[in-house]
Biopython code that builds the backbone (N, CA, C, O; Angstrom):
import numpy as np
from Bio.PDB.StructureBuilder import StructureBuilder

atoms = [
    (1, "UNK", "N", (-6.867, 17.355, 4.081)),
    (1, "UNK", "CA", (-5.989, 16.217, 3.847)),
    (1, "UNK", "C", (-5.924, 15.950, 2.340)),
    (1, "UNK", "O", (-6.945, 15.935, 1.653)),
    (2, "UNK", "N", (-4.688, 15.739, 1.839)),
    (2, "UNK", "CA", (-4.625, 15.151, 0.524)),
    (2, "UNK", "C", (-4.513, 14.101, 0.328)),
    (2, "UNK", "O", (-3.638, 13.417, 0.861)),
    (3, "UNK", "N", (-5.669, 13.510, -0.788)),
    (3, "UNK", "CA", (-5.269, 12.313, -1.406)),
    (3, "UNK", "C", (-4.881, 11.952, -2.632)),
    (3, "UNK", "O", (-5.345, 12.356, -3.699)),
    (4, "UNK", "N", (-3.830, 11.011, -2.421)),
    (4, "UNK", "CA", (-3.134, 10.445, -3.313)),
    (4, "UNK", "C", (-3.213, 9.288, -3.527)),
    (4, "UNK", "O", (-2.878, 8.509, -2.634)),
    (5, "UNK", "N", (-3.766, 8.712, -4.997)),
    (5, "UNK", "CA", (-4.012, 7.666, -5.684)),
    (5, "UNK", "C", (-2.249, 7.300, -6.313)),
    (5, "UNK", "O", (-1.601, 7.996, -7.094)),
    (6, "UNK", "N", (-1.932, 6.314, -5.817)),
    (6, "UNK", "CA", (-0.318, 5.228, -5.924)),
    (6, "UNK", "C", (-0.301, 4.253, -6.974)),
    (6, "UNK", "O", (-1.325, 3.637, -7.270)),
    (7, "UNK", "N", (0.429, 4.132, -7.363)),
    (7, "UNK", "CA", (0.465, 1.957, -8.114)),
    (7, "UNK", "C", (1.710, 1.998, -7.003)),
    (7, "UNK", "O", (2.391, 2.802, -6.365)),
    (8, "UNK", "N", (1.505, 0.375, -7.248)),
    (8, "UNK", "CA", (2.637, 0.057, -6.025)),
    (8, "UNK", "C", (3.844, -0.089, -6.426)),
    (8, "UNK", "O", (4.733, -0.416, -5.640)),
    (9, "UNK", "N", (4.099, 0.167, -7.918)),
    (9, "UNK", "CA", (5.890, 0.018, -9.151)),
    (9, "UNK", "C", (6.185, 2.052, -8.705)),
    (9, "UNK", "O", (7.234, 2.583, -9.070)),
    (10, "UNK", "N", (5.228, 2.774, -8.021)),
    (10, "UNK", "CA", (5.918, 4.128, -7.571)),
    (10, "UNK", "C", (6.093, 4.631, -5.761)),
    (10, "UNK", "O", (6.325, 5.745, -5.292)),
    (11, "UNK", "N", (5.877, 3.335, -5.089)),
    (11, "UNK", "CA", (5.615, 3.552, -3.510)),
    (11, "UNK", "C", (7.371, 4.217, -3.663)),
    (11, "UNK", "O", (8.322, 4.124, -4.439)),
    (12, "UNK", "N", (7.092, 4.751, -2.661)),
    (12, "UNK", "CA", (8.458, 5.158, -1.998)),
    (12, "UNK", "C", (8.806, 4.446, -0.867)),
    (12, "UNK", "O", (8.081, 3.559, -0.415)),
    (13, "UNK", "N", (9.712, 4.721, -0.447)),
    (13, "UNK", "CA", (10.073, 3.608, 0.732)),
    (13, "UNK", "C", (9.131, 3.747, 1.835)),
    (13, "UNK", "O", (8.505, 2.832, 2.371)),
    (14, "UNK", "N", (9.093, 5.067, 2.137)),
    (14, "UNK", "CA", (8.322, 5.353, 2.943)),
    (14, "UNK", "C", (7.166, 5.242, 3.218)),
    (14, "UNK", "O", (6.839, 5.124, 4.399)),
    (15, "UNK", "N", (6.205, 5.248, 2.177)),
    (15, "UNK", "CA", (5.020, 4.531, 1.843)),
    (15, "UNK", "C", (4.762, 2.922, 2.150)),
    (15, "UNK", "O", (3.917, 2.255, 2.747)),
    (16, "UNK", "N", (5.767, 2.724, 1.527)),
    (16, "UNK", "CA", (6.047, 1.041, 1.593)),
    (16, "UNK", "C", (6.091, 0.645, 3.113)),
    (16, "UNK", "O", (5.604, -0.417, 3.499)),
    (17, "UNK", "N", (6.780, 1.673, 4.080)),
    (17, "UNK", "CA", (7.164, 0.840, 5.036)),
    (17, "UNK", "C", (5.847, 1.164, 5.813)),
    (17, "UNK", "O", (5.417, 0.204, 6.452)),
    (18, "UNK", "N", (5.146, 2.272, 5.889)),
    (18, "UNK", "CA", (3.820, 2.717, 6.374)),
    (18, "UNK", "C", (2.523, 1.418, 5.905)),
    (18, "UNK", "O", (1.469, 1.408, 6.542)),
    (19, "UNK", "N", (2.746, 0.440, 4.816)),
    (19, "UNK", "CA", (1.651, -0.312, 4.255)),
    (19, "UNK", "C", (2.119, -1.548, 5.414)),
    (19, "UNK", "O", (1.362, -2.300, 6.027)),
    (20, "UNK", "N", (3.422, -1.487, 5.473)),
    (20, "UNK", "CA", (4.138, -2.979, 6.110)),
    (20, "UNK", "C", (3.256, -2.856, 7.402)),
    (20, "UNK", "O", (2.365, -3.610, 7.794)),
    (21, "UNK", "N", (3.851, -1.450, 8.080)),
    (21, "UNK", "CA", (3.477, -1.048, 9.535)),
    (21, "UNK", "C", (2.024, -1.898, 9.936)),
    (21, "UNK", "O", (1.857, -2.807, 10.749)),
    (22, "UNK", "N", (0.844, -1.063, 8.821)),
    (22, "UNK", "CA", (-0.393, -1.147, 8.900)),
    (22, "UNK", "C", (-0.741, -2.428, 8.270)),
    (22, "UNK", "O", (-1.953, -2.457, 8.056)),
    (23, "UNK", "N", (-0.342, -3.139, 8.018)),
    (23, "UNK", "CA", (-0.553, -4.712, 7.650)),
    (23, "UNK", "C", (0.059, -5.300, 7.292)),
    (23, "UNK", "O", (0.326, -5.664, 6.147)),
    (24, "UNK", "N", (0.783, -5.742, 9.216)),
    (24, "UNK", "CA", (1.939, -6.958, 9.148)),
    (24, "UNK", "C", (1.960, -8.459, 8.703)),
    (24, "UNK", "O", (2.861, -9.298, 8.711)),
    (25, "UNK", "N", (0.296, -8.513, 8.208)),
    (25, "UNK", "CA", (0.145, -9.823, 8.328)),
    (25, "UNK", "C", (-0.669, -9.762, 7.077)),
    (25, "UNK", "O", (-1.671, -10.443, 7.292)),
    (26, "UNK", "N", (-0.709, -9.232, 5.791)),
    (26, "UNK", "CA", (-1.437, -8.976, 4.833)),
    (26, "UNK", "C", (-2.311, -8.119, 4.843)),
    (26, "UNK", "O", (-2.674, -7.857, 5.990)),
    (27, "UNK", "N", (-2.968, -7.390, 3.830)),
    (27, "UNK", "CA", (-4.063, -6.789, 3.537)),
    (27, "UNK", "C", (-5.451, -8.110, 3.760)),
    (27, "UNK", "O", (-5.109, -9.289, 3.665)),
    (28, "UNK", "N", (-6.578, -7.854, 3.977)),
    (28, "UNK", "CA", (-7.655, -9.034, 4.072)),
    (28, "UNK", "C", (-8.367, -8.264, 2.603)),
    (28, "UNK", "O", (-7.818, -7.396, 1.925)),
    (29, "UNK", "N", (-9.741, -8.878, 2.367)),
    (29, "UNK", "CA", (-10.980, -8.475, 1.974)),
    (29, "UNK", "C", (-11.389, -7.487, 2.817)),
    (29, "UNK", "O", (-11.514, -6.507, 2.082)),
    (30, "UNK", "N", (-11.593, -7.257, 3.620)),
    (30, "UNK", "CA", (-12.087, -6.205, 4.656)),
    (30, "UNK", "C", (-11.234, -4.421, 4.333)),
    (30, "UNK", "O", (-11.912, -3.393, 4.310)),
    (31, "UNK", "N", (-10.165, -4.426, 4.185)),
    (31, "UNK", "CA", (-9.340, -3.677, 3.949)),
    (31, "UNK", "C", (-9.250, -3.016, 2.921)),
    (31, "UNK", "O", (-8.891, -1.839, 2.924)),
    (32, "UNK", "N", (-9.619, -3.789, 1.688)),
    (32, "UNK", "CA", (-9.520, -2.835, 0.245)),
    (32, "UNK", "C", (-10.609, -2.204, -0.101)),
    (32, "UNK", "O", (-11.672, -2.823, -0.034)),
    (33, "UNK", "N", (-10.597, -1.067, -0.472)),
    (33, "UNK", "CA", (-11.490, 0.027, -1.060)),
    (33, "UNK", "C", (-11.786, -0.115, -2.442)),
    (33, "UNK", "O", (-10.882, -0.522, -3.171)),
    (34, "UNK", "N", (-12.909, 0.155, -2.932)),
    (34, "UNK", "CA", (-12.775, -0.177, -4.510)),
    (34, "UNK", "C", (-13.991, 1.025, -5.128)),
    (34, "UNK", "O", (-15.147, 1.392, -4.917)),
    (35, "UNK", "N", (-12.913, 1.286, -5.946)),
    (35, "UNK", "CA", (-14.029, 2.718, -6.714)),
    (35, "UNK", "C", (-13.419, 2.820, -7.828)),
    (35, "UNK", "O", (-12.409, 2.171, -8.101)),
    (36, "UNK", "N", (-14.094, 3.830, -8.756)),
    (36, "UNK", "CA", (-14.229, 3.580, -10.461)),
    (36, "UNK", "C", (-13.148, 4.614, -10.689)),
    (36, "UNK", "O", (-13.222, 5.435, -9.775)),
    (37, "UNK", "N", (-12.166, 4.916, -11.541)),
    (37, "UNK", "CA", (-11.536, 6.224, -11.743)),
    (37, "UNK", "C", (-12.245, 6.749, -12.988)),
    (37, "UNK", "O", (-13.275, 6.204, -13.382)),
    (38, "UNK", "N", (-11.677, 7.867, -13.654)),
    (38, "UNK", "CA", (-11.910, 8.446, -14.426)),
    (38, "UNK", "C", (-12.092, 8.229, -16.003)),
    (38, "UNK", "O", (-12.610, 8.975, -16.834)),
    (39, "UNK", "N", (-11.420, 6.800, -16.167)),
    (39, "UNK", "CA", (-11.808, 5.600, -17.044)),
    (39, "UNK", "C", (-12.981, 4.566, -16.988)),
    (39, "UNK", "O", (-13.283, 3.634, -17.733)),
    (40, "UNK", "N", (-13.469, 5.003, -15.976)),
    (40, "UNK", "CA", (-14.514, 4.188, -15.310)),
    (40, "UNK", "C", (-13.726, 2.682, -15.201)),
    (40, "UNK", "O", (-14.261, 1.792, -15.863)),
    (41, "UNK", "N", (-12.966, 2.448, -14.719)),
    (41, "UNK", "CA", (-11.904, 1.379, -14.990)),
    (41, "UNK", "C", (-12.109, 0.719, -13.159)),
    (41, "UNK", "O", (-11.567, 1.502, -12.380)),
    (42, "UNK", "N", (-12.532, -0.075, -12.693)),
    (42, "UNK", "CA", (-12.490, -0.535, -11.141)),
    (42, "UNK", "C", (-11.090, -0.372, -10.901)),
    (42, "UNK", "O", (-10.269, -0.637, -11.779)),
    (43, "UNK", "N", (-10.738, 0.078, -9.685)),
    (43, "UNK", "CA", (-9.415, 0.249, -9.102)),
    (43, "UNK", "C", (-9.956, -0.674, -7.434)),
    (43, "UNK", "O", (-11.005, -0.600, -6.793)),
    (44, "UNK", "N", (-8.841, -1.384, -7.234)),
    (44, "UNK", "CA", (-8.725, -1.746, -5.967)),
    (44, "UNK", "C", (-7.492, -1.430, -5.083)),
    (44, "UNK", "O", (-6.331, -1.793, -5.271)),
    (45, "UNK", "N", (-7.901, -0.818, -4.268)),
    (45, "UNK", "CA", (-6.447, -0.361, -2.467)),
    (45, "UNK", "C", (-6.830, -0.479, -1.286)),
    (45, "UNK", "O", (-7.954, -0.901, -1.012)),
    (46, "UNK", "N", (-5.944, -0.120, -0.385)),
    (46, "UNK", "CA", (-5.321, -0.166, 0.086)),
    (46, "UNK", "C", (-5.337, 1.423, 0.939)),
    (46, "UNK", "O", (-5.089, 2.390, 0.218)),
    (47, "UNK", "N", (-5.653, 1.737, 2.607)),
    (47, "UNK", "CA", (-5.306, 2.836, 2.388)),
    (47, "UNK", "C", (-3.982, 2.526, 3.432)),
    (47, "UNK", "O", (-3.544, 1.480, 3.913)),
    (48, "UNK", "N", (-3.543, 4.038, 3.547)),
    (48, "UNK", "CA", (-2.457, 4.344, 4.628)),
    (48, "UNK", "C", (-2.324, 6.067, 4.928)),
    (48, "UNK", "O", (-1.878, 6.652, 3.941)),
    (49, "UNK", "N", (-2.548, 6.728, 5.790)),
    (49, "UNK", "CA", (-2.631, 7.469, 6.273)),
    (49, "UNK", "C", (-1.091, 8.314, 6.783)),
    (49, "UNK", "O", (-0.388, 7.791, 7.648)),
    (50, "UNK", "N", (-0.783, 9.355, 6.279)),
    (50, "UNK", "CA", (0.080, 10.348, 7.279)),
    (50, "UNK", "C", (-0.601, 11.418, 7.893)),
    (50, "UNK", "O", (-1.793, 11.306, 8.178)),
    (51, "UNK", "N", (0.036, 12.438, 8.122)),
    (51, "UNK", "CA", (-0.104, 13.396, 9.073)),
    (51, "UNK", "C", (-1.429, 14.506, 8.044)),
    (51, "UNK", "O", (-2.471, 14.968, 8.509)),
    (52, "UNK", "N", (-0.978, 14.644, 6.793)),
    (52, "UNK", "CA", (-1.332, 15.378, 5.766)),
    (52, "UNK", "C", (-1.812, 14.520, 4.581)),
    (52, "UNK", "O", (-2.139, 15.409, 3.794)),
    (53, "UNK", "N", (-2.038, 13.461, 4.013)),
    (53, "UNK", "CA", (-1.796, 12.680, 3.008)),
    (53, "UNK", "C", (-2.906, 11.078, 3.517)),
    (53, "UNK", "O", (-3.138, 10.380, 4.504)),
    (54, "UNK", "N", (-3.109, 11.143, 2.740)),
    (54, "UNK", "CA", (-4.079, 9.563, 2.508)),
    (54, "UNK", "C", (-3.620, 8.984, 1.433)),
    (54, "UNK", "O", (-3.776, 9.674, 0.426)),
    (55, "UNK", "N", (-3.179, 8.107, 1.289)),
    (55, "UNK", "CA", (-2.614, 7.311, 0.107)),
    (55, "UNK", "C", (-3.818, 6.010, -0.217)),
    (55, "UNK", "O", (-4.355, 5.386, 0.698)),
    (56, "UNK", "N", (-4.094, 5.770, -1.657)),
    (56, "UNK", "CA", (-4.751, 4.986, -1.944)),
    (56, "UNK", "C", (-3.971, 4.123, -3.121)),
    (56, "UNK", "O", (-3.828, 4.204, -4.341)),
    (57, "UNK", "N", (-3.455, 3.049, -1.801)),
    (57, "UNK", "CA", (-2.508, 2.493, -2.738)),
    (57, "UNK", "C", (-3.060, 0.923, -3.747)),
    (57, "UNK", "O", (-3.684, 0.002, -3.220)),
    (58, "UNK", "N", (-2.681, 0.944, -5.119)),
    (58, "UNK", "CA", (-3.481, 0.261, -5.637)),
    (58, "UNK", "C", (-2.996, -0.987, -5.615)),
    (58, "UNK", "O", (-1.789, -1.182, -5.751)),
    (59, "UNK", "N", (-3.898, -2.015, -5.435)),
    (59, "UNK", "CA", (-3.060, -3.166, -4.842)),
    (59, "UNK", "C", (-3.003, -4.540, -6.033)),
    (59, "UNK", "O", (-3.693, -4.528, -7.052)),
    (60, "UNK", "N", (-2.170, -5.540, -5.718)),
    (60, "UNK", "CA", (-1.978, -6.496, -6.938)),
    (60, "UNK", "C", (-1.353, -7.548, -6.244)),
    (60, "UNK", "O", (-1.544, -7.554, -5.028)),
    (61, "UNK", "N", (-0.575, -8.536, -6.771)),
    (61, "UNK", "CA", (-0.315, -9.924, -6.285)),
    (61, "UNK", "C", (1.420, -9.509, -6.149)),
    (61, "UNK", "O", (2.229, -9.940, -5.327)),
    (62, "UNK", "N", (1.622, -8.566, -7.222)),
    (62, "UNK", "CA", (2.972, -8.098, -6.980)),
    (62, "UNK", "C", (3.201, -7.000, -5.212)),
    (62, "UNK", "O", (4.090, -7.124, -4.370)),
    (63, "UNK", "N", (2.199, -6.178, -5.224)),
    (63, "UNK", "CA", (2.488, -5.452, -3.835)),
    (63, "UNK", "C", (2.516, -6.489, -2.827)),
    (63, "UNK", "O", (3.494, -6.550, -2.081)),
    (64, "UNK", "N", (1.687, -7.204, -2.728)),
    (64, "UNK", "CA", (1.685, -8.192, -1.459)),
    (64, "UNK", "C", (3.379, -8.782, -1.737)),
    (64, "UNK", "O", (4.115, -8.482, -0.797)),
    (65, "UNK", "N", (3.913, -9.382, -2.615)),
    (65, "UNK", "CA", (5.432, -9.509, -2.932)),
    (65, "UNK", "C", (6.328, -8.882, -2.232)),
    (65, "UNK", "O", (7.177, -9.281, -1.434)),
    (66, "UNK", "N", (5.986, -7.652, -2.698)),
    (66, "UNK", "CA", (7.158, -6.268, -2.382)),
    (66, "UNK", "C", (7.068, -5.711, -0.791)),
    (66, "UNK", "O", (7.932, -5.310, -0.011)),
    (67, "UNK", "N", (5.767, -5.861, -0.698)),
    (67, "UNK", "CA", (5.788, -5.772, 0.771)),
    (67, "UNK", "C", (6.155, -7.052, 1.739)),
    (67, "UNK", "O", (6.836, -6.788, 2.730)),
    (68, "UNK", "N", (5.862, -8.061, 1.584)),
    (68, "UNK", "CA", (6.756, -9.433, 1.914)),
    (68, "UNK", "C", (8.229, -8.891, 2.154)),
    (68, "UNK", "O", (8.758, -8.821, 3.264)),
    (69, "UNK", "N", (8.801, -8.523, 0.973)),
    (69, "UNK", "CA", (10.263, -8.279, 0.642)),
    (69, "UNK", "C", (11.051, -7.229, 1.584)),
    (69, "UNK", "O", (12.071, -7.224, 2.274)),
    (70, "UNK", "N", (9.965, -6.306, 1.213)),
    (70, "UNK", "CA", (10.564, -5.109, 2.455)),
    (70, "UNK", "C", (10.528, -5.715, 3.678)),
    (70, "UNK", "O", (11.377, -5.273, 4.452)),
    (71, "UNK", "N", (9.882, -6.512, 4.077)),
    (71, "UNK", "CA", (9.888, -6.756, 5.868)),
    (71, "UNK", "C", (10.451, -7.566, 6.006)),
    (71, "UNK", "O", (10.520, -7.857, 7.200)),
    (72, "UNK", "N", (11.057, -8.297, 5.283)),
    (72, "UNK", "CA", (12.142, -9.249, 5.317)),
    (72, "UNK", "C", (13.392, -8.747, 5.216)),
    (72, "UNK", "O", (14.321, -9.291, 5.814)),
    (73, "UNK", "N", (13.561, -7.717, 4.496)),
    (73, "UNK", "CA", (14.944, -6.813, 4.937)),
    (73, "UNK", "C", (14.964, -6.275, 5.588)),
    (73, "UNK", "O", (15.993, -6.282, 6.264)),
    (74, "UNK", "N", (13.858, -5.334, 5.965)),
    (74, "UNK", "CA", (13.846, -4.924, 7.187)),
    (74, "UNK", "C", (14.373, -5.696, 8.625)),
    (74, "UNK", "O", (15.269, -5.612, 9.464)),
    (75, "UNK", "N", (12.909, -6.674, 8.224)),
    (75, "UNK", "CA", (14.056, -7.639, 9.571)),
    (75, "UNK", "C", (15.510, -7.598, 9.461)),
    (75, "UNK", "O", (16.096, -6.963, 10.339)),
    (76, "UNK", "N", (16.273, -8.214, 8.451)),
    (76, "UNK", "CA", (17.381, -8.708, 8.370)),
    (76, "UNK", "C", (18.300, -7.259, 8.743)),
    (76, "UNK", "O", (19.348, -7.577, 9.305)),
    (77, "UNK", "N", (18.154, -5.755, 8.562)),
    (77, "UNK", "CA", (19.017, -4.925, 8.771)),
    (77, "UNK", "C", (18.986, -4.963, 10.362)),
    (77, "UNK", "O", (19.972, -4.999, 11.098)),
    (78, "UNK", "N", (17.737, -4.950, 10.712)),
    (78, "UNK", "CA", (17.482, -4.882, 12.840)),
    (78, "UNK", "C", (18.764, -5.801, 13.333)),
    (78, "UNK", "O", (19.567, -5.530, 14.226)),
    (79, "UNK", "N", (18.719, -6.902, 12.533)),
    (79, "UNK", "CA", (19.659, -7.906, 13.760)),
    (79, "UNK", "C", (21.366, -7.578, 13.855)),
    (79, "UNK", "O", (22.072, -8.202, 14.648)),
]
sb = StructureBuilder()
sb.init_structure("model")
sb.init_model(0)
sb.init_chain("A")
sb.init_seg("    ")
for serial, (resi, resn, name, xyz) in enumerate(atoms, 1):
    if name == "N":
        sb.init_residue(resn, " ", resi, " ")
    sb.init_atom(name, np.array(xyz, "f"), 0.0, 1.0, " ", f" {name:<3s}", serial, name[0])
structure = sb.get_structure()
């Protein structure tokens, strides 16, 4: 499986709609992963899973936003 480390200003839609899927109701404390990168810099995510791919998406006050946003259009295209 590959993983892929994200910011959430490069999700693709598809990504995006896979974070919505897996947490319709926010990300908690329980949920985020937190490890050092190569800057030794703390990173905090988010995961989400495909078939091939693990995404470790890095999370902020803006993703919780954007993901808000998407499921609100989302809704709005369904009806």
């Amino acid at each position: 499986m590959k993983n892929v480390i994200v910011d959430y200003k490069k999700l693709t839609p598809d990504v995006l709609s896979l974070l919505v899927e897996r947490y319709p109701d926010g990300y908690g404390d329980d949920d985020i992963i937190s490890f050092k990168n190569h800057k030794n810099e703390l990173i905090e995510a988010v995961e989400v899973k495909t078939e091939d791919t693990k995404y470790l998406v890095k999370i902020s006050k803006r993703l919780s936003m954007q993901m808000e946003a998407f499921d609100e259009e989302t809704m709005m295209r369904r009806k």
